[in-house]
Residue frames as qw, qx, qy, qz and C-alpha x, y, z in Angstrom:
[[0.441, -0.666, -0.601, 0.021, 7.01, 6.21, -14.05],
 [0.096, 0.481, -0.339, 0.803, 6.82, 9.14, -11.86],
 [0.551, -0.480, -0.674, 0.105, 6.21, 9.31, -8.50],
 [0.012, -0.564, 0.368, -0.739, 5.84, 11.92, -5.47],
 [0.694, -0.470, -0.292, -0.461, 4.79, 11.93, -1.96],
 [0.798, 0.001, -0.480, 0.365, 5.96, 11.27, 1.59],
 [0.299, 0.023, -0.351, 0.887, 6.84, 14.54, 2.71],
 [0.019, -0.792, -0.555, 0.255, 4.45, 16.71, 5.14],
 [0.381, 0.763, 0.100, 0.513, 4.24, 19.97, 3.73],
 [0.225, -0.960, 0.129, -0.101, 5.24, 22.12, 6.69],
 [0.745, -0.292, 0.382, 0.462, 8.80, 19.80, 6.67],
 [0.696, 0.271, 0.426, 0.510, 9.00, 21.12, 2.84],
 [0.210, 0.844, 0.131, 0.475, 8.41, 24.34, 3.26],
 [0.459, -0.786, 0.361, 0.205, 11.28, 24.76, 6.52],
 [0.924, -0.079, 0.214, 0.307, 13.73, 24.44, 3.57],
 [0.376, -0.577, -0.026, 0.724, 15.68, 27.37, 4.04],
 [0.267, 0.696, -0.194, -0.638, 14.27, 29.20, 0.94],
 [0.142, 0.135, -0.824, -0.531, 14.73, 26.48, -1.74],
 [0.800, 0.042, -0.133, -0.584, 11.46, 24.48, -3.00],
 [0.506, -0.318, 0.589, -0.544, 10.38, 21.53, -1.11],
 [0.734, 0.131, 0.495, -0.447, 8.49, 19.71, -2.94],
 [0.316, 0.455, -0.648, -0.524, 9.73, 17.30, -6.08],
 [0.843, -0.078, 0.393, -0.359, 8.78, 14.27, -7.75],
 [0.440, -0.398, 0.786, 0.175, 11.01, 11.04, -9.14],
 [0.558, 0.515, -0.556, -0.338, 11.52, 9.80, -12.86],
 [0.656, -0.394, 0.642, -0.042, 11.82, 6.48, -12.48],
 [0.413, 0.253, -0.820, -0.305, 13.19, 3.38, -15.29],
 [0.856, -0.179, 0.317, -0.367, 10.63, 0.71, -14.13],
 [0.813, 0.431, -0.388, 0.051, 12.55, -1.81, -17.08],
 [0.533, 0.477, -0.486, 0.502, 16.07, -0.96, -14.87],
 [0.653, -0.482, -0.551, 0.194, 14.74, -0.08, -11.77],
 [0.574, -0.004, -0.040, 0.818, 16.74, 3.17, -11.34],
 [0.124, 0.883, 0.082, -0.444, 15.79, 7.42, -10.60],
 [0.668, 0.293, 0.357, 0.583, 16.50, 8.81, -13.60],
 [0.062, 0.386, -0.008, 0.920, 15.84, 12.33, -12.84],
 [0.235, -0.508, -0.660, 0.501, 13.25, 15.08, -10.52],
 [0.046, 0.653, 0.325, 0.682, 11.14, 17.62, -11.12],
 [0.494, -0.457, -0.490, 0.554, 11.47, 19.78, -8.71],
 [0.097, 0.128, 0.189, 0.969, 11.18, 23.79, -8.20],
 [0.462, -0.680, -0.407, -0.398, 7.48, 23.81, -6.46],
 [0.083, 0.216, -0.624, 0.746, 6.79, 25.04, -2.97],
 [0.692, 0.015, 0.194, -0.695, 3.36, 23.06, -2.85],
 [0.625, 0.076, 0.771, 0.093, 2.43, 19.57, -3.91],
 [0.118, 0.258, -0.776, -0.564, 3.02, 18.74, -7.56],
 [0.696, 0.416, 0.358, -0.464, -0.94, 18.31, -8.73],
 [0.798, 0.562, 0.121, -0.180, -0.36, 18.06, -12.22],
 [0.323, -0.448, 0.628, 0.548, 3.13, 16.75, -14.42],
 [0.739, 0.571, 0.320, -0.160, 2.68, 16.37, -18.45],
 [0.431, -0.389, 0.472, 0.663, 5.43, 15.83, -21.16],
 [0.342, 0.513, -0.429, -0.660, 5.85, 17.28, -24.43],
 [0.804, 0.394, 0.159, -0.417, 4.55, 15.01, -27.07],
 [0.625, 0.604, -0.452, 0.200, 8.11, 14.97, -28.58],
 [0.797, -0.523, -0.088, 0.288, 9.83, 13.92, -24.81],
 [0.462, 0.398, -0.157, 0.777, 11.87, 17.23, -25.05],
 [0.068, 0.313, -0.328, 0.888, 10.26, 18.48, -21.93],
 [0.343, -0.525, -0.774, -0.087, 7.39, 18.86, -19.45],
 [0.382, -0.547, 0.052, -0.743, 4.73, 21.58, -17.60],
 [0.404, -0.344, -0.822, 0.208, 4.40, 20.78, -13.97],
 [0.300, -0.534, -0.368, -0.699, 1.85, 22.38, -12.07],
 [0.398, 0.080, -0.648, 0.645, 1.75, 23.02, -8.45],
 [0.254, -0.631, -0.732, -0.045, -0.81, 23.67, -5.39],
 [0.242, -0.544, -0.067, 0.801, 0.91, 26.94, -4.31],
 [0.530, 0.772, 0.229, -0.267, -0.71, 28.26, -8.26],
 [0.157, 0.724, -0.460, -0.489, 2.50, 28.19, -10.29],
 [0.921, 0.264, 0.276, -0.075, 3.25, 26.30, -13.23],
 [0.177, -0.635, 0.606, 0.445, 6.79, 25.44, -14.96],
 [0.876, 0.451, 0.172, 0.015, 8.11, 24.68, -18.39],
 [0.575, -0.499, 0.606, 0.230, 10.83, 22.96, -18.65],
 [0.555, 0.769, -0.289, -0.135, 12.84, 22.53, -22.22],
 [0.729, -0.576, 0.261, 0.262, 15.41, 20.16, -22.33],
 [0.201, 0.819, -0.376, -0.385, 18.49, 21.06, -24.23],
 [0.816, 0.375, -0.433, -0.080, 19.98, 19.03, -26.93],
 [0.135, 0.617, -0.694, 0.345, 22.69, 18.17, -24.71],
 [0.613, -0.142, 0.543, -0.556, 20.27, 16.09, -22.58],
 [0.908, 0.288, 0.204, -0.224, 19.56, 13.73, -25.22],
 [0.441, 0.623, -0.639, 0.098, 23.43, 12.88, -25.64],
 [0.828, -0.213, -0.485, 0.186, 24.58, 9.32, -24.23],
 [0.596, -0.301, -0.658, 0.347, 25.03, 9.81, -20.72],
 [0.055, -0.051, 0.231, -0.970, 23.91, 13.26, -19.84],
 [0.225, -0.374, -0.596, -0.674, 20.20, 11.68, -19.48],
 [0.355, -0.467, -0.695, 0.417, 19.54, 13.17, -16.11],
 [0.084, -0.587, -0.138, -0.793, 17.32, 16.32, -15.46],
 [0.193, -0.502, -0.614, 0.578, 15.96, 18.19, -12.19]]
């Protein structure tokens, strides 16, 4: 599951020059954050993974869009945490 939401934007954008705005991986099964997509400086309109779960485009109200690759290394036992 993912989730965002909570923060007003003018709180996310007084954050001294880093992006504000992210949203939460969650294990519903375990119950647990498993990672964040983060790296916007608008709300997070649109998230979409890869077909193969090696990555995801998120998409943002400020007009940019990231793509995000995860390296093999990510898909070794315990390194399964991204931002």
């Amino acid at each position: 599951m993912v989730m965002g939401g909570g923060v007003k934007a003018i709180l996310a954008a007084m954050t001294g020059g880093q992006a504000g705005f992210e949203a939460h991986v969650c294990n519903i099964m375990h119950g647990t954050e498993v990672g964040k997509i983060s790296g916007h400086f608008g709300p997070i309109n649109s998230i979409d993974f890869f077909k193969d779960g090696r990555g995801y485009v998120s998409g943002a109200e400020e007009g940019t869009i990231r793509v995000v690759r995860f390296e093999d290394a990510y898909f070794e036992e315990g390194n399964a945490q991204f931002e």
